[in-house]
Structure formats: C-alpha cells, structure tokens
C-alpha positions in Angstrom: -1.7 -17.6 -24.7 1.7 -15.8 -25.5 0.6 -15.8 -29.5 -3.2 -14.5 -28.3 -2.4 -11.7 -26.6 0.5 -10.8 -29.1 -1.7 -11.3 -31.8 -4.4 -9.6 -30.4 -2.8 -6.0 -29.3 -0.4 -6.0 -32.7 -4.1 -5.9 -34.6 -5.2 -3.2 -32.1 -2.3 -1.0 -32.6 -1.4 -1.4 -36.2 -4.7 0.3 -37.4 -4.1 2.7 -34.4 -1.2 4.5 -35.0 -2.1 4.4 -39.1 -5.0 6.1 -38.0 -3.4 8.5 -35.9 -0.5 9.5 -38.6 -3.1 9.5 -41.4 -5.0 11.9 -39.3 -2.2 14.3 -38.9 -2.9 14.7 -42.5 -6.5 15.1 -42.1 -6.6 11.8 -44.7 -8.2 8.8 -42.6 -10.4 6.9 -45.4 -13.9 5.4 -43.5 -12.1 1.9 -43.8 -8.9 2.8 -41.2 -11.2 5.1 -39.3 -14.5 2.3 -38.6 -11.3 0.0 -38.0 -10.1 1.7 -35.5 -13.0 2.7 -33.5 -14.3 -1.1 -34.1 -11.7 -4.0 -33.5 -11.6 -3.4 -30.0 -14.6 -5.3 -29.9 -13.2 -8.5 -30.6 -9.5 -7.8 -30.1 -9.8 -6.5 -26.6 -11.3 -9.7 -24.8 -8.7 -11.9 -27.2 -6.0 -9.9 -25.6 -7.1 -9.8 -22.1 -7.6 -13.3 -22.1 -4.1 -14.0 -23.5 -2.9 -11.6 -20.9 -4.3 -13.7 -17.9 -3.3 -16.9 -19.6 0.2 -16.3 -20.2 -0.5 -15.3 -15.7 -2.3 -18.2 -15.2 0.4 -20.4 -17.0 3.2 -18.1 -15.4 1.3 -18.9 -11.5 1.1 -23.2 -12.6 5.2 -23.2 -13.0 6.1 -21.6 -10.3 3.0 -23.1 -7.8 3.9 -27.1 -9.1 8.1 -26.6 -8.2 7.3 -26.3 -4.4 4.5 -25.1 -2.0 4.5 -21.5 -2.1 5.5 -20.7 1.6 8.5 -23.2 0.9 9.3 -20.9 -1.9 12.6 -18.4 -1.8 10.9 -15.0 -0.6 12.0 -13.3 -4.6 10.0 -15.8 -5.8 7.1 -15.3 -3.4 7.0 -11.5 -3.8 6.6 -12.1 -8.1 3.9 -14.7 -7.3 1.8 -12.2 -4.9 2.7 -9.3 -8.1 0.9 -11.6 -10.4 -1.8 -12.0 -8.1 -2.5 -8.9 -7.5 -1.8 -8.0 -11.2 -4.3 -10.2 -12.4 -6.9 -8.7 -9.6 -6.7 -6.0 -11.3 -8.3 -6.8 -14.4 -11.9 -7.4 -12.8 -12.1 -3.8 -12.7 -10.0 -3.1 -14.9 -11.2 -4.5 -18.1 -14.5 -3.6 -18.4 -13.6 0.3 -17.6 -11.2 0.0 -20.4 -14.0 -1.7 -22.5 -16.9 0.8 -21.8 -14.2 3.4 -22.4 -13.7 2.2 -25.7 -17.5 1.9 -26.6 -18.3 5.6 -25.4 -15.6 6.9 -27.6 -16.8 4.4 -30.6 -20.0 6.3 -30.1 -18.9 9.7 -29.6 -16.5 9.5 -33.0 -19.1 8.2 -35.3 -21.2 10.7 -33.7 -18.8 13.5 -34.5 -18.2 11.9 -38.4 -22.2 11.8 -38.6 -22.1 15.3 -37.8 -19.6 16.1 -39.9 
C-alpha cells in the first residue's frame, strides 16, 4: 500500500509543479496541461486507497499485539488518531475529487475559449 500511494501522489505532482513552472513562462504545451487537469482521475482513487491501506495495515499491527483497552494509553491515543483520520476520508475524498473535476472543467473551458 506504501508503493500505491507513493506512487500514486509522485505521478500527481510531478506533472503539477512542471505545469505550474512552465506556466510562469506562459509555455505549458496541451500535453503537460491535459496531464495535469486529467491524471487525477485515476491517480487520486490509487492514492487514497494506498493512504487507507498503509492505516488499515498500520491499525492490524498495533490491534493483533494486545486488546486495545490493554494497550499503554500513547499507543491508544495514535490508534483513535488513525481512526478518526481515516473517518475523514468519507467526506473527504469525494470533495477533493468533485473539486478536481469542476476545475478540469472550468480550465478546458477557459483554453476552449482561449
């Protein structure tokens, strides 16, 4: 899950920031730019899911040691953090998602229209 999620945002933000320095120069050939307002599509879900794996994983060690009231109260506190973390991402994810589609929309709208 570690090499997913790695994997996954280093694909993300490569493009990204070549994108964003290329633009400073008002140079960003249709390649970089439909690149960058495209591989969240499949890169986003990869990631998120390597994300909560690499949680998932994290939870399974520490919940198969000892029964998570017998654990030390350090240990219980960064079990209820990855809990909650993890929560999170119900909402979370698809907000960040939709986000990214809108803006897809709204760039190629804006290139369209020169």
């Amino acid at each position: 899950f570690f090499s997913l999620a790695c994997t996954s945002w280093g694909l993300v933000e490569v493009p990204r920031y070549l994108f964003y320095a290329l633009n400073l120069l008002n140079a960003v050939p249709y390649p970089l730019f439909w690149l960058r307002y495209s591989l969240f599509a499949v890169l986003y879900p990869t990631g998120i899911t390597g994300e909560l794996g690499c949680m998932f994983q994290a939870l399974m060690y520490f919940m198969t040691r000892v029964h998570f009231m017998e654990q030390p109260l350090e240990r219980q506190i960064h079990i209820a953090s990855i809990i909650f973390v993890a929560l999170t991402y119900i909402p979370g994810s698809p907000k960040m998602f939709f986000h990214m589609v809108k803006t897809r929309q709204k760039q190629f709208e804006l290139l369209k229209n020169g």
